[in-house]
Structure formats: C-alpha cells, structure tokens
C-alpha positions as MATLAB code, in Angstrom:
seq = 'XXXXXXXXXXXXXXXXXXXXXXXXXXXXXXXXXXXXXXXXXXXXXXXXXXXXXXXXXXXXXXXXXXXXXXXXXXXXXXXXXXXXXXXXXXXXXXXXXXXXXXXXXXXXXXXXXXXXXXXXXXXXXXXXXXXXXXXXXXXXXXXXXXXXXXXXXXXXXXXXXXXXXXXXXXXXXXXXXXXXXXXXXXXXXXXXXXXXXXXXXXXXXXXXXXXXXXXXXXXXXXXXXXXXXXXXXXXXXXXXXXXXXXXXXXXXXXXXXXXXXXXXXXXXXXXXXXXXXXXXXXXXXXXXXXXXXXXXXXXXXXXXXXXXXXXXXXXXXXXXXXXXXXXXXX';
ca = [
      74.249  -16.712  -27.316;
      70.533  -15.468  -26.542;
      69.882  -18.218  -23.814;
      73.080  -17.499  -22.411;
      72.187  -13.991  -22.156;
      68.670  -15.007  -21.161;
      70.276  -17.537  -18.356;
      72.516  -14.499  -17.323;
      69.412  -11.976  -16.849;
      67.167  -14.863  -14.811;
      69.377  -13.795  -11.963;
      67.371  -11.207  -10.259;
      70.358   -8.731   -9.264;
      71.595   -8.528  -12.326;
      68.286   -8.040  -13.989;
      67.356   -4.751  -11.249;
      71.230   -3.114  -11.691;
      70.533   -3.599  -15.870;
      67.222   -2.266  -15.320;
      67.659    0.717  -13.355;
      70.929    1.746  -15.059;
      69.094    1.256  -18.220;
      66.078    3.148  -17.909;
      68.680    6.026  -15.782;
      70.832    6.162  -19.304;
      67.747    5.964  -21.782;
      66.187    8.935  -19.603;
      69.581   10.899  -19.803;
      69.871   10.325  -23.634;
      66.404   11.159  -24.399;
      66.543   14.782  -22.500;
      69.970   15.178  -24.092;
      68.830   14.750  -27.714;
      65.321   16.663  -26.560;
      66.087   18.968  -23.643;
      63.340   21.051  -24.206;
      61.137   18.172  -22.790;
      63.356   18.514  -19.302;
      62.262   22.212  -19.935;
      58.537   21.942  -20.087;
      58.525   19.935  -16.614;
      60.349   22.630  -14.888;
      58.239   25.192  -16.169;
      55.080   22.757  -15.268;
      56.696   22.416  -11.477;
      57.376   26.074  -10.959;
      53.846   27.338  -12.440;
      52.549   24.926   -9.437;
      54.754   26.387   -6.838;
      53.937   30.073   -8.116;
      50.188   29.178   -7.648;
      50.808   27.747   -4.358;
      53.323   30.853   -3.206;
      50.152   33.233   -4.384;
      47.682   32.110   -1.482;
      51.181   32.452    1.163;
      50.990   36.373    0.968;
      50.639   38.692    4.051;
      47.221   40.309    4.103;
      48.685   43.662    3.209;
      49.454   42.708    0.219;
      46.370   42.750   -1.945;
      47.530   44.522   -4.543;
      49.850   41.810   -5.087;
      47.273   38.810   -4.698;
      45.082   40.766   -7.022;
      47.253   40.653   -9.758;
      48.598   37.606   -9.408;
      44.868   36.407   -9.216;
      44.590   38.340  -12.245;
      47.284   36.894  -14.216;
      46.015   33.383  -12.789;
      42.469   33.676  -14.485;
      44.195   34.627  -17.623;
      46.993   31.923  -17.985;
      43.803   29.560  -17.401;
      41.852   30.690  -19.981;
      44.444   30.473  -22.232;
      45.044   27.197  -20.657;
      42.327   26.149  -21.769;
      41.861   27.528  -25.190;
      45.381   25.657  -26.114;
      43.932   22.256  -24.425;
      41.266   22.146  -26.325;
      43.243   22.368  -29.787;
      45.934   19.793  -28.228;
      49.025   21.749  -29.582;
      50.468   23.227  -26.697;
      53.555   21.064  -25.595;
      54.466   22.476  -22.470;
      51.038   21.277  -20.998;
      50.885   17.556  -22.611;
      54.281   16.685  -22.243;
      54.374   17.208  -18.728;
      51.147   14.481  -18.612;
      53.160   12.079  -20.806;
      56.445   12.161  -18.652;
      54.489   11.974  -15.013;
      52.297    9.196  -17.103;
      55.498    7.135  -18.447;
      57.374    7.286  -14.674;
      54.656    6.295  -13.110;
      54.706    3.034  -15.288;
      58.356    2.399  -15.714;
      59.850    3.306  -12.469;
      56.889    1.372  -10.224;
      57.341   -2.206  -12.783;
      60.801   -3.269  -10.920;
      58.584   -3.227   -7.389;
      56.020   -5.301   -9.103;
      58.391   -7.635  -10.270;
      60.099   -7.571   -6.464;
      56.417   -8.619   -5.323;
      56.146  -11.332   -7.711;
      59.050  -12.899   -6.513;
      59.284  -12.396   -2.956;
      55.247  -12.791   -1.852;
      54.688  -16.419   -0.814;
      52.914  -18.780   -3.014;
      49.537  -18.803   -0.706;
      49.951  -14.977   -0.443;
      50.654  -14.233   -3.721;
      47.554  -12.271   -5.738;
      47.694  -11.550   -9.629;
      45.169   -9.028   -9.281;
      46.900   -7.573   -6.461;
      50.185   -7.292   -8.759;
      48.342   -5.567  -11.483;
      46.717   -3.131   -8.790;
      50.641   -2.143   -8.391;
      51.192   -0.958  -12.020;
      48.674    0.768  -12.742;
      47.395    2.936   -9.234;
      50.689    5.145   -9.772;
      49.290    6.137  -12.731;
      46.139    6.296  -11.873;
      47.221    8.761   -9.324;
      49.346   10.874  -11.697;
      46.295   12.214  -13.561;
      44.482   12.763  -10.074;
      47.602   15.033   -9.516;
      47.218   16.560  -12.779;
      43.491   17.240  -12.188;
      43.099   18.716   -8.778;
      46.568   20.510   -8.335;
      44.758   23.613  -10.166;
      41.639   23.839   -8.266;
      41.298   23.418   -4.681;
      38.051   23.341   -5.321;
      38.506   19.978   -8.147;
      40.088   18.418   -5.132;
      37.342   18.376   -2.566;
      35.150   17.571   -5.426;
      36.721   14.380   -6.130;
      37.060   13.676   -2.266;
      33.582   13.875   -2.198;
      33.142   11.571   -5.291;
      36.071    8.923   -3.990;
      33.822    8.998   -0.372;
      30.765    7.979   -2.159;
      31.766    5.521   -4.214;
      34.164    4.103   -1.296;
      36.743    2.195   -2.820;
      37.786   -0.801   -0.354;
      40.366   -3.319   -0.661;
      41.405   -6.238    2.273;
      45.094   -6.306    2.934;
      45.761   -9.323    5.025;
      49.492   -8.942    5.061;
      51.090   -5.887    5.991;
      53.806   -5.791    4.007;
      50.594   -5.924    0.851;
      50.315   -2.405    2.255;
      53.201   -1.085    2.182;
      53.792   -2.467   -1.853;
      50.627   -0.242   -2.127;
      51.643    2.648   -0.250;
      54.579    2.868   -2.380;
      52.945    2.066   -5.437;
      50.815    5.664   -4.124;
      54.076    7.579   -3.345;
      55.599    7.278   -6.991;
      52.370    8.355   -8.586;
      52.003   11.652   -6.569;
      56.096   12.363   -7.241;
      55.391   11.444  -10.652;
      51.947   13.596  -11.374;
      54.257   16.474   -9.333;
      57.169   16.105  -11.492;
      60.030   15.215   -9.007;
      61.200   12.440  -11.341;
      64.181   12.032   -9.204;
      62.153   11.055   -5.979;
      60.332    8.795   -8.048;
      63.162    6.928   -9.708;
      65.546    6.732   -6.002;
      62.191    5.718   -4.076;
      61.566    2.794   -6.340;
      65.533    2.092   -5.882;
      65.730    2.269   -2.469;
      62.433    0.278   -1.957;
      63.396   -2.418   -4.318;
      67.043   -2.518   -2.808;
      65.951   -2.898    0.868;
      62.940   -5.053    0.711;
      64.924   -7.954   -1.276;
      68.229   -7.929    1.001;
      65.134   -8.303    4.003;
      63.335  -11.057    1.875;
      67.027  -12.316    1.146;
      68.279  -12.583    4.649;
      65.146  -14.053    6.085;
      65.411  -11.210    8.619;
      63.270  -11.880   11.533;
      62.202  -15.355   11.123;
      62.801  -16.583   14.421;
      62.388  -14.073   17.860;
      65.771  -13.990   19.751;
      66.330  -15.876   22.965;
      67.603  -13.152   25.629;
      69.491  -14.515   28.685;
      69.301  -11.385   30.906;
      70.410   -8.501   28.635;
      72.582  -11.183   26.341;
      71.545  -13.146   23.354;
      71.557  -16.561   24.057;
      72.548  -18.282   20.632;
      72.791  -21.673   22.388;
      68.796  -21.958   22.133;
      68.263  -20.383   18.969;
      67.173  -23.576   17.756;
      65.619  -24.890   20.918;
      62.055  -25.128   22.199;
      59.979  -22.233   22.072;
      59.450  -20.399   25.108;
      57.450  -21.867   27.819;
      57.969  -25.329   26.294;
      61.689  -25.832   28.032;
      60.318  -28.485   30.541;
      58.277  -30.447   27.506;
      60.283  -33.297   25.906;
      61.878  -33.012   22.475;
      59.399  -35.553   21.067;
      56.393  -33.926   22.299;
      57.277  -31.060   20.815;
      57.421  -32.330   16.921;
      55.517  -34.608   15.055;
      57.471  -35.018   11.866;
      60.898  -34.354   10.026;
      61.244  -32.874    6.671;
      63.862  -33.968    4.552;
      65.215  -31.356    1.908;
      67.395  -32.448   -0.799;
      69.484  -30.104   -1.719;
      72.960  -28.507   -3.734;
      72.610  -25.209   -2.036;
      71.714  -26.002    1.858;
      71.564  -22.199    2.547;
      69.192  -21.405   -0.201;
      67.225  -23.843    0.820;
      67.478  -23.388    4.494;
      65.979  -20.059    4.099;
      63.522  -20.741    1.276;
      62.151  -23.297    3.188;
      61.943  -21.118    6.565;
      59.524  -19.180    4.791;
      57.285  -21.817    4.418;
      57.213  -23.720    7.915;
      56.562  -20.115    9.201;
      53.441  -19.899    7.728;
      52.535  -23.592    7.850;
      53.544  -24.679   11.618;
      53.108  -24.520   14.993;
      57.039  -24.723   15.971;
      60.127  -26.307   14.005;
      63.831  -26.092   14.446;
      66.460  -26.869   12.130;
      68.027  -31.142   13.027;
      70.907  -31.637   10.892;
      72.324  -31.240    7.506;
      73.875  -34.389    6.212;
      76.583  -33.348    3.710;
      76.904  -36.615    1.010;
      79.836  -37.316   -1.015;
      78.232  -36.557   -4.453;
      78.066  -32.971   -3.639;
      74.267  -32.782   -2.732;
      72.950  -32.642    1.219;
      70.144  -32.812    3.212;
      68.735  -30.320    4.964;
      66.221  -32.029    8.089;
      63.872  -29.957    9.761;
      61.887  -31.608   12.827;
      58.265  -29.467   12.732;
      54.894  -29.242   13.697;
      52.381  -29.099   11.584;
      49.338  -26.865   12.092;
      46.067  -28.802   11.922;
      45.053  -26.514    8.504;
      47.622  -27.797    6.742;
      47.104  -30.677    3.991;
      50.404  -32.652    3.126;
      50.280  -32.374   -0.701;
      49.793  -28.525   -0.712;
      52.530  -28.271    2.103;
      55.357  -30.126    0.526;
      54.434  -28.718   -3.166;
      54.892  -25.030   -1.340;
      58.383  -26.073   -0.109;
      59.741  -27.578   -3.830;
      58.209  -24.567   -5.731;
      59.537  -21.982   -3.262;
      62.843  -23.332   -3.537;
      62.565  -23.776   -7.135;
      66.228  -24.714   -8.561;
      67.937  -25.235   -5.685;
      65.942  -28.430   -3.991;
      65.637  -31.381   -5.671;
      63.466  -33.450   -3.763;
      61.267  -33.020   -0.390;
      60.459  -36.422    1.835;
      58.094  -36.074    5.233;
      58.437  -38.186    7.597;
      55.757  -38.851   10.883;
      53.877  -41.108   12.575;
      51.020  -38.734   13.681;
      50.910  -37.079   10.048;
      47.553  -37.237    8.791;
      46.412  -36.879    4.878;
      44.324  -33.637    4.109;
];
C-alpha cells in the first residue's frame, strides 16, 4: 500500500495539486481552530499602513502629524518594553507566520528547479540559496519597515559587504527573483500573494519546461510559417549537403518516443552545433527508436554526452547508441 502510494506521488503533478491543496486546507484549519492568529496579522498589516498613511498628510495638517507622531513614539516604546519580555503575541506571531510562508510556500519552486534545471546546470548550493533567501528577506522586512532610517542603514551595510553571486542562465535569475518576491509578501503579510505567486510560478514554468517551448526558432516563408523545414538545415546552410551538415546519429531506445523526443531536445541544445530529428522506427514489441542526426560541438566528450541523455530521460529511455565516423573520444 505505501509504495503504491509512494509510486502514485513520484508523479510530479500530482505531488504539486496534493501539495498546494494541502498546505491551502492545513492553513484554513489552523486559522479556523486559532483565528486570533489571522487577527494579529491584520492588525500587524494595518499598523504598517497607518505608519505609512502618517508621512502622506497635507502640510496643514500638523496638528494631526503631531499626534500621530506622538502616539507613534509611544506604541514604540511600549513596543519595545513587551519585546523585550517576549509575551506579546500580536508582535511574534506575525514573525512566525511571515517566517513559516516564506519556507513552505517557496519549497514547491525549489523542488520545480530540481527537476527541470539541466544536469550540467543544475547547482545544490544554488537550490538551497532558494529556500532560505525568502526568509532571509522576511526578517529584513520585519526590521526596516519601522525605521526609514534602519533601512538606509542596512543599505549601507549590504553595499559594503557587497554580496555577489554569477547567474549564467537567466532563467537562475528569475528562480531567484521569485524566491525575493515571496519573502517581501511574506515579511509584509499578504499571505495570499505569496501562496498564488508560488502557484502561478510553479504552474507556468513546468507546462514551458514540459512543452519544450522554444527549442527550435521558426522558419518564416514571407509572413507564413513554413513547417515543411522545421526540421531542415539551419539557416544559411540550405545550399550545404545533408552529410556535411551532421556527423553522427543518435539512437534512443525508447517506450515513450515523445518523452523522450523532448527530454532529449534539451540536451542536444546545449551540447550541439545543429541536429534535426531522422526517424522513429516503431518495433513490434512495443518499444521504438527515436534517431537524431547531430553535430556535436568540439567541447563535448562522448561519455558525459550520452550519460546526460539516459539520466535526463530517466524512465522512459532504455538505452542510447551513437553512431559516427568523425566522432572522436574526449
């Protein structure tokens, strides 16, 4: 029963809807039984806004800003007389919720990294970056929302220590970007932003991943698309014989050709000059081969390039044969 339920949730779909509907019913229950909690991040979200509305007065009203500065100063002290005895709920609970989004609702996108990123792309250090900057950000929130001065303070600090990271691929920075969005929704309370962000991110990244959008540029005749040379040379190369053009044919053994078709795209995108898809030979048994005529860029060693291909297509291909004249090892 458990590694049927286990086989059932190694489908990634099915793990994301569970997850998401999960967490959205285990949030609902837990300010149902405790609403006071949903409470104490209102009250934390408005007490923001008021601060923020107090500087937004018209210059005749000073009384106004006066008092409300007045009434500032005091809720602050009294802020922090109840922060330093750590029994005042409506100021830690707030932290603890923004803390606890910022975790849960940004782990689905690192798992949507882990399995989408290509093997030679892929970065564990990168992945835990992911889980833990929203919630590094969430306490920035918490500290500088109070004190515009706090803020350039730490701008100061961050500038001086300059934090610097390399992002080769740019779709590294836009993991991180959103990784940066959920921790300032969560450290400003909009739970709801936080939770459809993540949703929406996770949803449309894997159907791009999924359908291999993009992989090859279109072939316009005039202002048509010309499907008849999807697969043909590249452009400029129309006069250049079909042999000159590839050096070898990959051979991918297969049960699901369009699995593999598109998990092995990925890789000859990366890994070669030019390819085009030859045939699929369809055998009796059930199984097929997908054949791919390629060419492959001088960087590329043999054993690293067919290992991508079987673990990228993980249980759907069965077996990957190369085939070339001109191939050289390493």
């Amino acid at each position: 029963m458990l590694n049927k339920i286990y086989g059932i949730l190694n489908n990634i779909i099915i793990r994301l809807v569970v997850y998401y509907l999960a967490w959205l019913l285990a949030l609902g229950g837990i300010f149902h039984l405790f609403p006071q909690i949903l409470i104490y991040v209102s009250q934390e979200r408005e007490r923001v806004q008021g601060r923020e509305r107090l500087f937004e007065g018209e210059q005749g009203d000073l009384e106004k800003i006066k008092e409300g500065v007045a009434t500032l100063v005091e809720g602050n002290i009294k802020e922090v007389l109840l922060m330093v005895t750590f029994v005042d709920p409506a100021r830690t609970i707030p932290v603890m919720v923004a803390l606890a989004m910022a975790f849960w609702v940004t782990l689905p996108i690192t798992w949507l990294y882990r399995w989408t990123r290509p093997r030679k792309n892929y970065s564990q250090s990168f992945a835990h970056t992911l889980l833990v900057i929203p919630i590094a950000i969430s306490l920035v929130v918490f500290l500088v929302k109070d004190s515009i001065a706090l803020a350039f303070s730490l701008a100061g600090i961050v500038a001086a220590v300059r934090f610097r990271t390399s992002l080769e691929e740019p779709m590294d920075s836009v993991y991180m970007l959103m990784a940066i969005g959920i921790g300032l929704a969560a450290g400003t309370q909009l739970i709801l932003v936080a939770y459809l962000a993540s949703l929406v991110f996770v949803t449309i990244t894997l159907g791009v991943w999924k359908s291999n959008f993009g992989a090859q540029p279109e072939v316009l005749s005039g202002w048509r698309i010309d499907d008849s040379r999807k697969w043909g040379p590249a452009p400029g190369e129309e006069g250049i014989a079909t042999e000159n053009l590839y050096n070898a044919q990959i051979e991918v053994h297969t049960t699901k050709v369009n699995v593999a078709k598109k998990s092995t795209v990925q890789i000859l995108e990366s890994s070669t000059k030019r390819w085009q898809l030859a045939n699929v030979v369809e055998n009796p048994d059930g199984t097929a081969i997908v054949v791919f005529d390629v060419w492959l860029k001088k960087s590329v060693t043999l054993p690293a390039f067919i290992q991508d291909i079987e673990e990228n297509g993980r249980g759907c291909i069965n077996d990957v044969k190369l085939k070339g004249q001109e191939l050289r090892e390493g």
